[in-house]
C-alpha positions, 0 to 999 in steps of 0.5 A: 469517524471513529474519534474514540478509537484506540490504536497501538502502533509496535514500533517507532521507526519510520514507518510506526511513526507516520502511522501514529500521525496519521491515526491520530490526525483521524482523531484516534487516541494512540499508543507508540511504543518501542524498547529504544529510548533513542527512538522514543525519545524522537517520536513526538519530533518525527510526528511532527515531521508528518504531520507537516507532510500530511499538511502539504498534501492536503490530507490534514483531519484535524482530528487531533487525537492523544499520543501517547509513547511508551517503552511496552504497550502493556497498559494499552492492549486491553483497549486498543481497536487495532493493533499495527506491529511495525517492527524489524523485517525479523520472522522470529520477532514477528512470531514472539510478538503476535505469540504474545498479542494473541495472549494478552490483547483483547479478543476482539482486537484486530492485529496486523503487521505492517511486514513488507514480505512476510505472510501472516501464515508464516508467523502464525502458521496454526489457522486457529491463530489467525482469525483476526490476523493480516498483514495490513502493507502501506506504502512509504511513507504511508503519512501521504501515499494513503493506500493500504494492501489489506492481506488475509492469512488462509484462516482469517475471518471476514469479519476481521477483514471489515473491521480493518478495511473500515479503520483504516478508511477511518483513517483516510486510507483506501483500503485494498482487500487481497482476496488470498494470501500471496508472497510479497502481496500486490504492490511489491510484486508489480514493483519486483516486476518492474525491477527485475525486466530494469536490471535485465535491460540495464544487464543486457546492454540495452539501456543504462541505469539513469536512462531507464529511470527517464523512461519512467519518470517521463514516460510511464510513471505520470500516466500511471500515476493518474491512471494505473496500468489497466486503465491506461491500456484502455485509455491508449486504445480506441476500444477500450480494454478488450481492444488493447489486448486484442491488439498488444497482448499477443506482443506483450506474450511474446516478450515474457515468454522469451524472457522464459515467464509462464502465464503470459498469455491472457485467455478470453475469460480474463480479459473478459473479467477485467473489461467488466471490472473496467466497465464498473467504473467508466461506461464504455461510452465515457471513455473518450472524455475520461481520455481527454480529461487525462491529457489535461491532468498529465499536462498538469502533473508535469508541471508540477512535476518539473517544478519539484525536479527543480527546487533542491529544498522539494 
């Protein structure tokens, strides 16, 4: 663990404020700042707030690391490992803001935006104004949904990749590395995915809006939760991931393509990478146990589950 490391964080909304707590639970020194008393006058109430949550999850470090709140980070750049810009959903101000990173940081600083849509190629959009630049995407609220989308501009080196991936893993985070730069990265992508095939359903007088919600809440979601989509195929399917698509993609095809969607089929050679992939982290012969190790554990998370749905305080 990295315990002298110093963090910047721009920004003390609610998403600033969770990556404050938890940087410095890891025992990172940090810096908030913000242009808004208000806002920074509530800092060290709402890192308290998240710290209590990191608690409840059971994620707590107990690094203990100094905060440190103020109306610019002027003072702190110069030290600062990291740099996380999470400020307004504003292209304008992200460009005047990295604009004056790149300018006064220090140059082996890695900065990053926490933006939930806009590359770094947008708001830097000279490649040799992004060698230690990404976009650096959490989950809210990132104090216990402990994944972080790690998105390189096309000039991006790796070197600032690693150094990223590794003080966010210093962190408690895993870090996922997107091996280009795309709109929306990953998460909001298969979340727009989901969202737009809910509204058309909802629009084609196919469901209602709360009945689709039960049918993730009580159907996709737990098994997803435990197992992500491409390991859930496989485990559904005796045979595993090769033997899934085999058997639903030309479906699975047939439903995107009426809803007008290209790419839909998936070709050999895909379906091949993914089975190696998949093959990486569970033998092909596992799987039956990894199978009945999910039952127990979805019997487990609904319980839990159906507790929380209950208790008006959750």
């Amino acid at each position: 663990m990295m315990q002298h490391a110093h963090v910047v964080v721009l920004g003390a909304g609610s998403i600033g404020v969770s990556f404050a707590a938890v940087f410095c639970d890891a025992g990172f020194s940090v810096t908030i700042s913000d242009p808004d008393p208000a806002r920074r006058a509530a800092v060290v109430e709402g890192v308290e707030a998240q710290n209590a949550a990191i608690r409840m999850a059971g994620l707590e470090k107990g690094g203990r690391g100094a905060l440190s709140v103020a109306a610019n980070a002027d003072d702190a750049l110069a030290s600062a490992a990291l740099v996380i810009e999470a400020g307004p959903e504003r292209l304008d101000l992200k460009q005047a803001i990295f604009a004056d990173l790149l300018a006064r940081a220090a140059p082996d600083t890695i900065l990053a935006t926490a933006s939930s849509a806009i590359p770094m190629s947008r708001i830097l959009p000279d490649p040799a104004d992004q060698a230690r630049c990404l976009v650096a995407h959490p989950v809210n609220p990132p104090a216990v949904l402990r994944l972080i989308e790690l998105c390189p501009a096309p000039a991006t080196t790796a070197e600032a990749m690693e150094k990223a991936a590794s003080l966010f893993a210093d962190a408690g985070f895993r870090a996922v590395r997107l091996g280009h730069e795309i709109e929306g990265f990953v998460l909001n992508r298969l979340q727009g995915a989901v969202l737009r095939e809910a509204y058309r359903l909802v629009d084609d007088g196919v469901i209602g809006a709360d009945d689709l919600d039960a049918v993730m809440r009580l159907g996709l979601g737990p098994r997803w939760a435990l197992s992500g989509p491409f390991e859930t195929a496989e485990l559904n399917t005796p045979g595993g991931i090769r033997a899934h698509a085999a058997r639903m993609g030309p479906a699975y095809r047939a439903m995107g393509e009426a809803r007008g969607e290209t790419g839909c089929a998936w070709s050999d050679d895909l379906v091949g990478r993914v089975e190696a992939e998949r093959r990486a982290v569970i033998p092909q012969d596992a799987l039956p146990q990894r199978a009945a190790w999910r039952v127990k554990a979805v019997a487990r998370l609904v319980a839990v589950r159906d507790t929380l749905l209950g208790d008006d305080d959750a």
